[in-house]
FIKOLZA-1660 file (N, C-alpha, C; in steps of 0.1 Angstrom, whole numbers, plus 5000, padded with zeros to 4 digits):
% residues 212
   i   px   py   pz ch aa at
   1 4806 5080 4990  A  X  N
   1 4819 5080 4997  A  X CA
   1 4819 5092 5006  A  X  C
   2 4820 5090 5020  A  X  N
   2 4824 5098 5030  A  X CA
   2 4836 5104 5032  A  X  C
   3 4834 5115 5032  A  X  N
   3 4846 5123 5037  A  X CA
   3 4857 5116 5047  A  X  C
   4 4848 5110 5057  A  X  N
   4 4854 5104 5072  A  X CA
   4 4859 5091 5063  A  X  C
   5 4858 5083 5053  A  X  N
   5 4860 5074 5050  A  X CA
   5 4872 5075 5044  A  X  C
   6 4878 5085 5039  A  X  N
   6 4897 5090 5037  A  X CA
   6 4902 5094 5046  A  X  C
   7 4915 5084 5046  A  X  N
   7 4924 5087 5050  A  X CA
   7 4931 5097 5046  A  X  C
   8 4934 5111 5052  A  X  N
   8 4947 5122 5044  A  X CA
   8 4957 5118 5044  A  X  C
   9 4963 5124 5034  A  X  N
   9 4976 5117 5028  A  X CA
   9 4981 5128 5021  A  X  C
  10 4996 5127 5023  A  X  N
  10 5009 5142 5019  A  X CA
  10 5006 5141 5005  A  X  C
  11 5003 5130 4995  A  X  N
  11 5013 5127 4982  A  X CA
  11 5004 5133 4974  A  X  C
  12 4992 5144 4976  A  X  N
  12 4982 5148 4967  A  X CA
  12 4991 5164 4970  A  X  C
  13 4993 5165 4980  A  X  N
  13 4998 5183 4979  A  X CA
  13 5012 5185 4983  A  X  C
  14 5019 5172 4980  A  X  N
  14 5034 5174 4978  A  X CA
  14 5040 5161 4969  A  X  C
  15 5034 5165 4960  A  X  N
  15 5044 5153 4951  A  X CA
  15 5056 5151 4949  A  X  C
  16 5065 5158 4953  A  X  N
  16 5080 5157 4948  A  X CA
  16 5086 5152 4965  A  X  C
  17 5079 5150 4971  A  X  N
  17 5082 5141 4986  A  X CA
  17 5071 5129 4978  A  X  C
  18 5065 5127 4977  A  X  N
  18 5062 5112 4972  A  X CA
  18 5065 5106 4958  A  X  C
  19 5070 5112 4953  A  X  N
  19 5084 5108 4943  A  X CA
  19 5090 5098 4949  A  X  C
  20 5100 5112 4963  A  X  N
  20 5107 5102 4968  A  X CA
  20 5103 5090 4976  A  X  C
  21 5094 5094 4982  A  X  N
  21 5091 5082 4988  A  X CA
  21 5090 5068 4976  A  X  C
  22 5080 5066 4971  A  X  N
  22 5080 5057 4958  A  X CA
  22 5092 5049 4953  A  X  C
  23 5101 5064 4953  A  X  N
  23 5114 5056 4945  A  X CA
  23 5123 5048 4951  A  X  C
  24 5122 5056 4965  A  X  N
  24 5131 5050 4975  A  X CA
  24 5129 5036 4986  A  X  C
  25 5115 5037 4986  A  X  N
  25 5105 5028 4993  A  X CA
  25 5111 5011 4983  A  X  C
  26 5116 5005 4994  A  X  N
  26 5118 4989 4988  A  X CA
  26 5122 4993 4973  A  X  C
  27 5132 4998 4974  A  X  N
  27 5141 5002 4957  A  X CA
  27 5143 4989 4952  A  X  C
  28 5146 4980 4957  A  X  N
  28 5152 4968 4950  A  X CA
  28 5141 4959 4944  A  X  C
  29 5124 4967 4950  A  X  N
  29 5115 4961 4940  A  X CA
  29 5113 4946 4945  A  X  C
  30 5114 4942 4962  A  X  N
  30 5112 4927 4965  A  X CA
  30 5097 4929 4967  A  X  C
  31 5090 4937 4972  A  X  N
  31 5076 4937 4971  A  X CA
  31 5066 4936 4959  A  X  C
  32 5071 4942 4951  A  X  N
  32 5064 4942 4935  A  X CA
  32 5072 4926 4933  A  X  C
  33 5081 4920 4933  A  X  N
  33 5084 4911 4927  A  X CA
  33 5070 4899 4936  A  X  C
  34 5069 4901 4948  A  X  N
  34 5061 4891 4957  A  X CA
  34 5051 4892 4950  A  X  C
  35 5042 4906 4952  A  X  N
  35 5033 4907 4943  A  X CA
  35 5031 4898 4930  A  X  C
  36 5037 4899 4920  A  X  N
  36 5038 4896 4908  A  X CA
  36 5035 4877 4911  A  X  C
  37 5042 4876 4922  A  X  N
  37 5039 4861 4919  A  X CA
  37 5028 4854 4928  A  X  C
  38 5022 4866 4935  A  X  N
  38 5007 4860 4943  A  X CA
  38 4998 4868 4934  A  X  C
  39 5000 4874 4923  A  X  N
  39 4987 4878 4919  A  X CA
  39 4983 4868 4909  A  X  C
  40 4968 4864 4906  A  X  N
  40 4968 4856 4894  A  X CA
  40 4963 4865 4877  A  X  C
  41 4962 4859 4871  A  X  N
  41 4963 4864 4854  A  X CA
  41 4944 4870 4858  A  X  C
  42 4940 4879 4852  A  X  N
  42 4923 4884 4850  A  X CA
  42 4925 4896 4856  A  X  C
  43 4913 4898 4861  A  X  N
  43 4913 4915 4868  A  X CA
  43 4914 4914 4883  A  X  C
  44 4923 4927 4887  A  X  N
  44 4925 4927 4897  A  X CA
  44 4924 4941 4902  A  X  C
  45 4921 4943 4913  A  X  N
  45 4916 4959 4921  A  X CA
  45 4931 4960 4929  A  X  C
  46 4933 4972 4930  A  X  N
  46 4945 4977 4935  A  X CA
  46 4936 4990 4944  A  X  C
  47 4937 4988 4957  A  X  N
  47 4929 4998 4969  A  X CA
  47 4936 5004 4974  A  X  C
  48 4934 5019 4966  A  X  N
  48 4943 5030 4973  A  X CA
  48 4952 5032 4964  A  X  C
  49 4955 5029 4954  A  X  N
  49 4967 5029 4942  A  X CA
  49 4973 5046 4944  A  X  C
  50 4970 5052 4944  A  X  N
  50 4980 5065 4947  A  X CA
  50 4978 5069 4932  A  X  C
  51 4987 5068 4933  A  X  N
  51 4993 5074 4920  A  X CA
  51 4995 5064 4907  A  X  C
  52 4993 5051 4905  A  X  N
  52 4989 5045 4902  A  X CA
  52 5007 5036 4900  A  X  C
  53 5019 5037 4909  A  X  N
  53 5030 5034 4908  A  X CA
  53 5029 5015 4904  A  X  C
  54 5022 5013 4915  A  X  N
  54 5023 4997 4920  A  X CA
  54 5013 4991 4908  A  X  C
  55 5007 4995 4910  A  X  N
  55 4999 4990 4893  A  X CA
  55 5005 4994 4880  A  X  C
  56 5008 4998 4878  A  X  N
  56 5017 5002 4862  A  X CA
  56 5026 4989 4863  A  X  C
  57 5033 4985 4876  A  X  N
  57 5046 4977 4873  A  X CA
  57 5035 4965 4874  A  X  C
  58 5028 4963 4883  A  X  N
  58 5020 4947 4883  A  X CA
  58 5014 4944 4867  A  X  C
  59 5009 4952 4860  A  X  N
  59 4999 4951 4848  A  X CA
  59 5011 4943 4839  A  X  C
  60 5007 4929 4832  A  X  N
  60 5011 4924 4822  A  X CA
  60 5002 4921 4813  A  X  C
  61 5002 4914 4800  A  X  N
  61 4991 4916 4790  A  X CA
  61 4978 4901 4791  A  X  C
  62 4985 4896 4800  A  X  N
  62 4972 4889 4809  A  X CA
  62 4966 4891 4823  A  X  C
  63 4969 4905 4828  A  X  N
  63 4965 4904 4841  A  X CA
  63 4964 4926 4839  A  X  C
  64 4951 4926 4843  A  X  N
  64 4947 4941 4842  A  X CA
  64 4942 4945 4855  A  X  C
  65 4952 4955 4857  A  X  N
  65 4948 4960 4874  A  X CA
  65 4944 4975 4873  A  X  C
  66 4931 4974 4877  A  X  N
  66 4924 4990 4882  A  X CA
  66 4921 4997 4894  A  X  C
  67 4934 5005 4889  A  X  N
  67 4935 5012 4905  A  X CA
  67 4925 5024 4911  A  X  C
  68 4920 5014 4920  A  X  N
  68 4908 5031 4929  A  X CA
  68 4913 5039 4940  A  X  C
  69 4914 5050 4936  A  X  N
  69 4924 5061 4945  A  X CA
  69 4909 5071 4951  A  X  C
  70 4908 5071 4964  A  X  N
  70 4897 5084 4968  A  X CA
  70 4903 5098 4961  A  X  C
  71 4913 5098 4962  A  X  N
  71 4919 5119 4963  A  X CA
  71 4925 5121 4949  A  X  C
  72 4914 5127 4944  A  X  N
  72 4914 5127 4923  A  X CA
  72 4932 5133 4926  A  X  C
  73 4936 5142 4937  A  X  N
  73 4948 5149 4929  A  X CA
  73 4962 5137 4930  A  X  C
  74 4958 5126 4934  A  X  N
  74 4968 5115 4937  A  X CA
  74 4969 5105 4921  A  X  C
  75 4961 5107 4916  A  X  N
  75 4958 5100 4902  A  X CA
  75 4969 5109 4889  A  X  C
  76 4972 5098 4883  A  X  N
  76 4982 5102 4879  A  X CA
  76 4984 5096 4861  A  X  C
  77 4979 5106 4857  A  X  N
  77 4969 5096 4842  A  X CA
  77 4978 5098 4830  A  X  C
  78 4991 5102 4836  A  X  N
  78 5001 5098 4824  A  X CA
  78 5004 5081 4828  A  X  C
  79 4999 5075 4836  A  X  N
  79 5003 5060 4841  A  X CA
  79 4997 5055 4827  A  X  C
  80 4999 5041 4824  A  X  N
  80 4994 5031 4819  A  X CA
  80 4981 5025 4830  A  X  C
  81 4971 5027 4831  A  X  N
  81 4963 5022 4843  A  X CA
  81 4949 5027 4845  A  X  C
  82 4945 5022 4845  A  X  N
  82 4929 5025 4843  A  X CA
  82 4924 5027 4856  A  X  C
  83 4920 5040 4861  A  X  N
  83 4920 5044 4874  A  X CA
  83 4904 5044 4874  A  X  C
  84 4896 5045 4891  A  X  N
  84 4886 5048 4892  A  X CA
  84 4882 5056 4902  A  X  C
  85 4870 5066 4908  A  X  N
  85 4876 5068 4921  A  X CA
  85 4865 5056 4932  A  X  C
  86 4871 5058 4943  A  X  N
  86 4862 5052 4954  A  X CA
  86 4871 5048 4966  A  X  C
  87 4862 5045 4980  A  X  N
  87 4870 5039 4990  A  X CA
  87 4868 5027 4991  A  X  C
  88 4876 5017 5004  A  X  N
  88 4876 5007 5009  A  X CA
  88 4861 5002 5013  A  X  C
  89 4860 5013 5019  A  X  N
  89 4844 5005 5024  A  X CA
  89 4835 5004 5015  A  X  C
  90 4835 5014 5005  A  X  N
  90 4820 5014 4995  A  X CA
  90 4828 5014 4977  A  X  C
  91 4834 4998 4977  A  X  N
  91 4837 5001 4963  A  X CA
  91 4832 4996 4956  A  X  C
  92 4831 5006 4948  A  X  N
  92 4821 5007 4936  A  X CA
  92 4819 4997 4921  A  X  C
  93 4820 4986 4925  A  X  N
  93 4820 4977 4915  A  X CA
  93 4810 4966 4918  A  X  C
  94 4803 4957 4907  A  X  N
  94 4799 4947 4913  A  X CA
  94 4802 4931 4921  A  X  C
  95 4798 4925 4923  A  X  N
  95 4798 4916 4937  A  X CA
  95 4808 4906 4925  A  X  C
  96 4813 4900 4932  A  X  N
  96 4827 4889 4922  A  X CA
  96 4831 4897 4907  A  X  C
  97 4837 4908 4909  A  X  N
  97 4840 4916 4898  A  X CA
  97 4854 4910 4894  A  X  C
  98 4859 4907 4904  A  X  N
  98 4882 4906 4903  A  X CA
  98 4885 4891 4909  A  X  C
  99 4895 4891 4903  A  X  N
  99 4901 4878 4899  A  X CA
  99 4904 4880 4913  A  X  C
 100 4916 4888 4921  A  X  N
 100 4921 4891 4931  A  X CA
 100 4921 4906 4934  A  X  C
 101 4922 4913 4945  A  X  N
 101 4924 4923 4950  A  X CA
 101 4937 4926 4965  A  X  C
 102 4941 4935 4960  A  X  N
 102 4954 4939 4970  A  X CA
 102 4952 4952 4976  A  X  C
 103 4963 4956 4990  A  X  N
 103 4965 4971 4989  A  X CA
 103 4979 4975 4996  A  X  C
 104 4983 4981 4988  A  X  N
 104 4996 4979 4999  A  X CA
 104 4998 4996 5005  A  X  C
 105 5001 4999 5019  A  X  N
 105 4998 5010 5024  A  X CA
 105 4993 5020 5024  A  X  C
 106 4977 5015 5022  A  X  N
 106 4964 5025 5020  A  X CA
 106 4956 5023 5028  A  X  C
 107 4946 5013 5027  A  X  N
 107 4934 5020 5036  A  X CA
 107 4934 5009 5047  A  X  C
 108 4944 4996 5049  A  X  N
 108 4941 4992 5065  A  X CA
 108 4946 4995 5070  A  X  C
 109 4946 5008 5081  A  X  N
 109 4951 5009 5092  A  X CA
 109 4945 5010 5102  A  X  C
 110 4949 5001 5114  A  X  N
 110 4939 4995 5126  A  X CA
 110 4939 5010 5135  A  X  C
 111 4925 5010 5138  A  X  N
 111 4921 5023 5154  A  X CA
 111 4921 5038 5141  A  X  C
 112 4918 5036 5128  A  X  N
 112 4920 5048 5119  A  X CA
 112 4909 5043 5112  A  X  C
 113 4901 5033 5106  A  X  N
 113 4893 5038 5093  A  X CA
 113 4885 5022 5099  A  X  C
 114 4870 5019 5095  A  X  N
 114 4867 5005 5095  A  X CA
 114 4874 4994 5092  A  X  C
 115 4881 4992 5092  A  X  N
 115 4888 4981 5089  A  X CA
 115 4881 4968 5086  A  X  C
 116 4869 4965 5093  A  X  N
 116 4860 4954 5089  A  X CA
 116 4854 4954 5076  A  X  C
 117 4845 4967 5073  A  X  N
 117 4838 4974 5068  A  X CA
 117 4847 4970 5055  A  X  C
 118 4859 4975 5052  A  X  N
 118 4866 4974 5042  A  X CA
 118 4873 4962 5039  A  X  C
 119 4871 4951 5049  A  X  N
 119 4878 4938 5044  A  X CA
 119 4861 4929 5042  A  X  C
 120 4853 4935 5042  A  X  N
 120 4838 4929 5040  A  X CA
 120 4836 4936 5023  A  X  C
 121 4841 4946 5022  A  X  N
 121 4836 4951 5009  A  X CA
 121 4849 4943 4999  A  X  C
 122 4862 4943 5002  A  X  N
 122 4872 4933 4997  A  X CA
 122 4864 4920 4991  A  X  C
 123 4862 4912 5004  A  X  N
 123 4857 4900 4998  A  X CA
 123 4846 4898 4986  A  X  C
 124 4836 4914 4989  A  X  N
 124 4824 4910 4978  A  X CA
 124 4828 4913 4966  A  X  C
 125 4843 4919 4965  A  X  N
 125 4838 4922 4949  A  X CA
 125 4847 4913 4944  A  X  C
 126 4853 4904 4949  A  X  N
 126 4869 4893 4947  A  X CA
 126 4859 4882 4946  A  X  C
 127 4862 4871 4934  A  X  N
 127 4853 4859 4937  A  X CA
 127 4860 4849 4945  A  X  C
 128 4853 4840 4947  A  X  N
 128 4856 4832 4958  A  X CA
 128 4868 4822 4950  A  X  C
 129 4876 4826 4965  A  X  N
 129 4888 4816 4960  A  X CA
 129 4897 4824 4956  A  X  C
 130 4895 4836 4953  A  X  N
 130 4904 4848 4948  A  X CA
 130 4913 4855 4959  A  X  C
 131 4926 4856 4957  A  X  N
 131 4935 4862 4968  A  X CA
 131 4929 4876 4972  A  X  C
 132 4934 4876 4981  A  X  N
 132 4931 4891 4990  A  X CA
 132 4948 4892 5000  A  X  C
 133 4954 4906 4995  A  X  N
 133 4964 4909 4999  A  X CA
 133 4961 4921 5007  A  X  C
 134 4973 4924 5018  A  X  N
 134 4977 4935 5022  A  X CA
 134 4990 4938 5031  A  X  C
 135 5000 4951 5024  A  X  N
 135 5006 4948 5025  A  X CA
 135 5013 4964 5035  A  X  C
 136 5020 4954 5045  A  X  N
 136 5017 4967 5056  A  X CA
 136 5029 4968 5065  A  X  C
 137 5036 4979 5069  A  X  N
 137 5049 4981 5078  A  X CA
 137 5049 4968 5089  A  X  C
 138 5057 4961 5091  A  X  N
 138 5058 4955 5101  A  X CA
 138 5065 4958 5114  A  X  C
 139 5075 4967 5114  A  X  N
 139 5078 4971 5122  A  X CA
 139 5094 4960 5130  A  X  C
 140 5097 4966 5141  A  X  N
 140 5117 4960 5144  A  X CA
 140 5127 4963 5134  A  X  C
 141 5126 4977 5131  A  X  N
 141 5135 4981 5115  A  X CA
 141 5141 4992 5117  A  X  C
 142 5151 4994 5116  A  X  N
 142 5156 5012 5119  A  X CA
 142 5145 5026 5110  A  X  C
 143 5136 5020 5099  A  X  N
 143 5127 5028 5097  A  X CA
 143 5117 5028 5103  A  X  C
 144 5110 5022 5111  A  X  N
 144 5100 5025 5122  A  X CA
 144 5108 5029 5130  A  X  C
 145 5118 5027 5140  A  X  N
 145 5123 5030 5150  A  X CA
 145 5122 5049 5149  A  X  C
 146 5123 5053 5136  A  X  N
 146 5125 5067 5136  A  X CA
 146 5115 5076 5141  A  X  C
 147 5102 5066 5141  A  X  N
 147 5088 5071 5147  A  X CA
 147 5086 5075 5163  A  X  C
 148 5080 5081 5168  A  X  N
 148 5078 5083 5184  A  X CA
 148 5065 5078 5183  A  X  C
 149 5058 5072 5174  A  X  N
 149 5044 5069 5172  A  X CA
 149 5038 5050 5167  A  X  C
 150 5033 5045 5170  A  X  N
 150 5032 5035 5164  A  X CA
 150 5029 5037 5149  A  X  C
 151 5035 5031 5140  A  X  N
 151 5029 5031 5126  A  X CA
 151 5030 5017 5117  A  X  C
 152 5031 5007 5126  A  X  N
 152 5032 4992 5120  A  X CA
 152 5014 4984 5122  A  X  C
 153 5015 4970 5115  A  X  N
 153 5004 4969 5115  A  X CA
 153 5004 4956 5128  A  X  C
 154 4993 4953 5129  A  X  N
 154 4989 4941 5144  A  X CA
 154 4990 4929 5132  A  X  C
 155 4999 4922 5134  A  X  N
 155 5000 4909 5132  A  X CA
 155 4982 4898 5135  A  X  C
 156 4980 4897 5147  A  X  N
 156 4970 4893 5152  A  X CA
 156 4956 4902 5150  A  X  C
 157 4958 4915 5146  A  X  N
 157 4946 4915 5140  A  X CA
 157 4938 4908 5131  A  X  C
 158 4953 4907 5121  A  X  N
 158 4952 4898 5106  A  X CA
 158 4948 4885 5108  A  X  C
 159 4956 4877 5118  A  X  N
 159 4951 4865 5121  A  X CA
 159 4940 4859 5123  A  X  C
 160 4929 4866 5131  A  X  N
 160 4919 4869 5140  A  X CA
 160 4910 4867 5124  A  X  C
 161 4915 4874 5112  A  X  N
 161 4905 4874 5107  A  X CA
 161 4908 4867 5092  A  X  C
 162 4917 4858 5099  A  X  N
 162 4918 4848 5089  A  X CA
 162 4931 4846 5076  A  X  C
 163 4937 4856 5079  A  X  N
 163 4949 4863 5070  A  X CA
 163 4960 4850 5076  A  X  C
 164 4971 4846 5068  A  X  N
 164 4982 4842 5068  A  X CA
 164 4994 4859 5070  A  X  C
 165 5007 4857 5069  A  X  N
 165 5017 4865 5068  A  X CA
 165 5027 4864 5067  A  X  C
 166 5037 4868 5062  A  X  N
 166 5055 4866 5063  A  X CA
 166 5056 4877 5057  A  X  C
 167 5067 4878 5062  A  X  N
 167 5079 4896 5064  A  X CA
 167 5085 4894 5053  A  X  C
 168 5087 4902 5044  A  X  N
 168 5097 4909 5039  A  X CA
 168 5109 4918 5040  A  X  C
 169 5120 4918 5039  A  X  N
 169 5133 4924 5046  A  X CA
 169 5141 4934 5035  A  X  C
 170 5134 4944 5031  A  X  N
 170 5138 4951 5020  A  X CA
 170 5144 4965 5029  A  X  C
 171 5147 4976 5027  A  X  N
 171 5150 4989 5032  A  X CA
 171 5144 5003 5020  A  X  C
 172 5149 5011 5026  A  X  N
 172 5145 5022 5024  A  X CA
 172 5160 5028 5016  A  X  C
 173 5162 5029 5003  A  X  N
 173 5170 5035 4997  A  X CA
 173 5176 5052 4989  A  X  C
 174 5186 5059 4998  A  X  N
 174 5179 5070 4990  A  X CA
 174 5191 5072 4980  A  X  C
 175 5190 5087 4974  A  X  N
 175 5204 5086 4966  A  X CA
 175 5213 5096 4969  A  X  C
 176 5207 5105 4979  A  X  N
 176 5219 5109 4995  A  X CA
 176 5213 5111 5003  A  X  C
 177 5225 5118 5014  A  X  N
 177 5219 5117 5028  A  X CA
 177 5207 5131 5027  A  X  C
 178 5211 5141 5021  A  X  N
 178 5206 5154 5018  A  X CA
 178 5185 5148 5014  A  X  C
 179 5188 5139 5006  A  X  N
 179 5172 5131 5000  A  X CA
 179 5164 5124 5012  A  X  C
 180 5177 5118 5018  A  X  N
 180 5165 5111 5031  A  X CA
 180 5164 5121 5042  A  X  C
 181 5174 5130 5046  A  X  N
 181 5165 5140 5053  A  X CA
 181 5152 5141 5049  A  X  C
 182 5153 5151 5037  A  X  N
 182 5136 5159 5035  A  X CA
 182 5127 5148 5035  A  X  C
 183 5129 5137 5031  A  X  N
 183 5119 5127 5032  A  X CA
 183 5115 5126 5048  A  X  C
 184 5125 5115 5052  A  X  N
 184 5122 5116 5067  A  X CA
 184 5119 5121 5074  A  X  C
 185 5127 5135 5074  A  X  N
 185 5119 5149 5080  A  X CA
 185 5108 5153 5080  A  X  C
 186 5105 5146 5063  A  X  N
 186 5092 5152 5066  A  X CA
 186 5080 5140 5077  A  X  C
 187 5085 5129 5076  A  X  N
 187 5079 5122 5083  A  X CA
 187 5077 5119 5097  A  X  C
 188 5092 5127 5102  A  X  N
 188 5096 5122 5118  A  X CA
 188 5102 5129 5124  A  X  C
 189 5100 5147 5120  A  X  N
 189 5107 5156 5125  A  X CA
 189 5122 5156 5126  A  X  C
 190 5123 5163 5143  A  X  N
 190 5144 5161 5143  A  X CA
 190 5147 5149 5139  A  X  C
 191 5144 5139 5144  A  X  N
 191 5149 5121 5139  A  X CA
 191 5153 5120 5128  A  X  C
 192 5143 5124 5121  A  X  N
 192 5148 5124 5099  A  X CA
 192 5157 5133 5099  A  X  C
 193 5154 5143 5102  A  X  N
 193 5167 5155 5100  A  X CA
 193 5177 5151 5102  A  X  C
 194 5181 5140 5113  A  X  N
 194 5194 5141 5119  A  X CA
 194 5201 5127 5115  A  X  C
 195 5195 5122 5107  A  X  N
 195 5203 5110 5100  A  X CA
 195 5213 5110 5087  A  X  C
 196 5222 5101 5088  A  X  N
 196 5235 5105 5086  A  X CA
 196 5239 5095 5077  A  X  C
 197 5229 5086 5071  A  X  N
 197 5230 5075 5060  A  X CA
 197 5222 5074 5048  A  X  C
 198 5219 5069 5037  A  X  N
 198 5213 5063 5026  A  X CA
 198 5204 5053 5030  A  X  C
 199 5209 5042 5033  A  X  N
 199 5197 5030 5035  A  X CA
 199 5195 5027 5049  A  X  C
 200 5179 5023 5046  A  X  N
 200 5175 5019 5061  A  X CA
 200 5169 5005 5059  A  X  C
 201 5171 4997 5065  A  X  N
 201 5160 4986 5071  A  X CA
 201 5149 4990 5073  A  X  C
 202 5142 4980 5066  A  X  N
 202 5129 4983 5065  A  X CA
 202 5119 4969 5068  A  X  C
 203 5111 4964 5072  A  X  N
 203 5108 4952 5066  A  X CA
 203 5089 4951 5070  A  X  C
 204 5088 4945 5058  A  X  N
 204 5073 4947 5056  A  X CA
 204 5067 4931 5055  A  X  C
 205 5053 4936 5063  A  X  N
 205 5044 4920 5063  A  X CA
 205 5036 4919 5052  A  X  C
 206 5034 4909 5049  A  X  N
 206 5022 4908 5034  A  X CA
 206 5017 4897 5042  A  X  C
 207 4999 4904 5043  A  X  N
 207 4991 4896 5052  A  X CA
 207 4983 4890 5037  A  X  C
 208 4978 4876 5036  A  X  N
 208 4970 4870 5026  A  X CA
 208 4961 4858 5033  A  X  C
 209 4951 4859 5025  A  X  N
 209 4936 4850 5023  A  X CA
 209 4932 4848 5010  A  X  C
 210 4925 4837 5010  A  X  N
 210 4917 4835 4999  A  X CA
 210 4904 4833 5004  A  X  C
 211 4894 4843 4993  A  X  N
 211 4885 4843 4994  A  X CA
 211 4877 4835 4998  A  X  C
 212 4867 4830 5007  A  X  N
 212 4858 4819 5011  A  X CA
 212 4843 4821 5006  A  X  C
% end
């Protein structure tokens, strides 16, 4: 694993902003519910698991998800969750290892990391016929809008490489305005600072394939 092959990420050297994020991120839990019903029962890889949030709630007693996180300090081993390390491009398992594999806002981001590279190493360790998710900002939401930067994903990238998609319409919940400042702020400068609400619109694409 290459250094160049991580992405940096806040939630290893500020955890109590990725608290919030976590908690507040799709609070109503419509993404984990989606999840839950596109994953199937056996083992499944979770890419980029963080902290291992989204795997703790997916794991039931027929479906075992092992989350590989690159940045040891994002691993979080009071979880229920069998962590490992490694990246997208080079993970470290053998070839049809998982029933299915997902990631949801980790390592595809387009014009930032291989993105081929890592939907080539996806398919080898998922057996054929096995879902392959990802799940990614879509963007037209008052939470992107707070950006000066693109941070949604290309529809048509996904397409291009075979992925289906449909949006999700969840928000951003906090438990005051005081919480979504520092969050936001920390994300988007004056913009976050200067908001004056709890929830935001949010809405997220969940790109899927089955393995060929």
């Amino acid at each position: 694993m290459k250094q160049t092959d991580i992405i940096p990420f806040y939630g290893g050297t500020h955890p109590e902003l990725f608290e919030i994020e976590r908690r507040c991120m799709d609070r109503e839990g419509k993404v984990i519910d989606e999840l839950q019903q596109l994953l199937p029962n056996g083992l499944v890889l979770d890419i980029g698991a963080g902290n291992g949030f989204t795997a703790e709630k997916l794991q039931t007693t027929q479906r075992t998800i092992i989350g590989m996180e690159p940045d040891e300090l994002m691993i979080d081993c009071t979880k229920q969750v069998i962590f490992t390390k490694g990246c997208a491009q080079d993970i470290p398992f053998h070839t049809h290892t998982f029933d299915a594999a997902y990631s949801t806002w980790a390592f595809f981001f387009e014009g930032i990391t291989d993105l081929d590279k890592g939907i080539a190493e996806m398919k080898r360790v998922v057996k054929k016929g096995g879902p392959l998710i990802i799940v990614d900002n879509y963007g037209e939401d008052e939470f992107c809008a707070l950006s000066d930067r693109p941070i949604t994903s290309s529809t048509n990238h996904w397409i291009k490489r075979g992925f289906d998609y449909h949006i999700i319409e969840t928000a951003f919940i906090f438990d005051d305005v005081e919480e979504a400042r520092k969050l936001l702020g920390f994300y988007f400068g004056d913009p976050g600072m200067a908001v004056e609400k709890t929830r935001f619109e949010y809405k997220v694409a969940v790109y899927t394939a089955l393995n060929e």
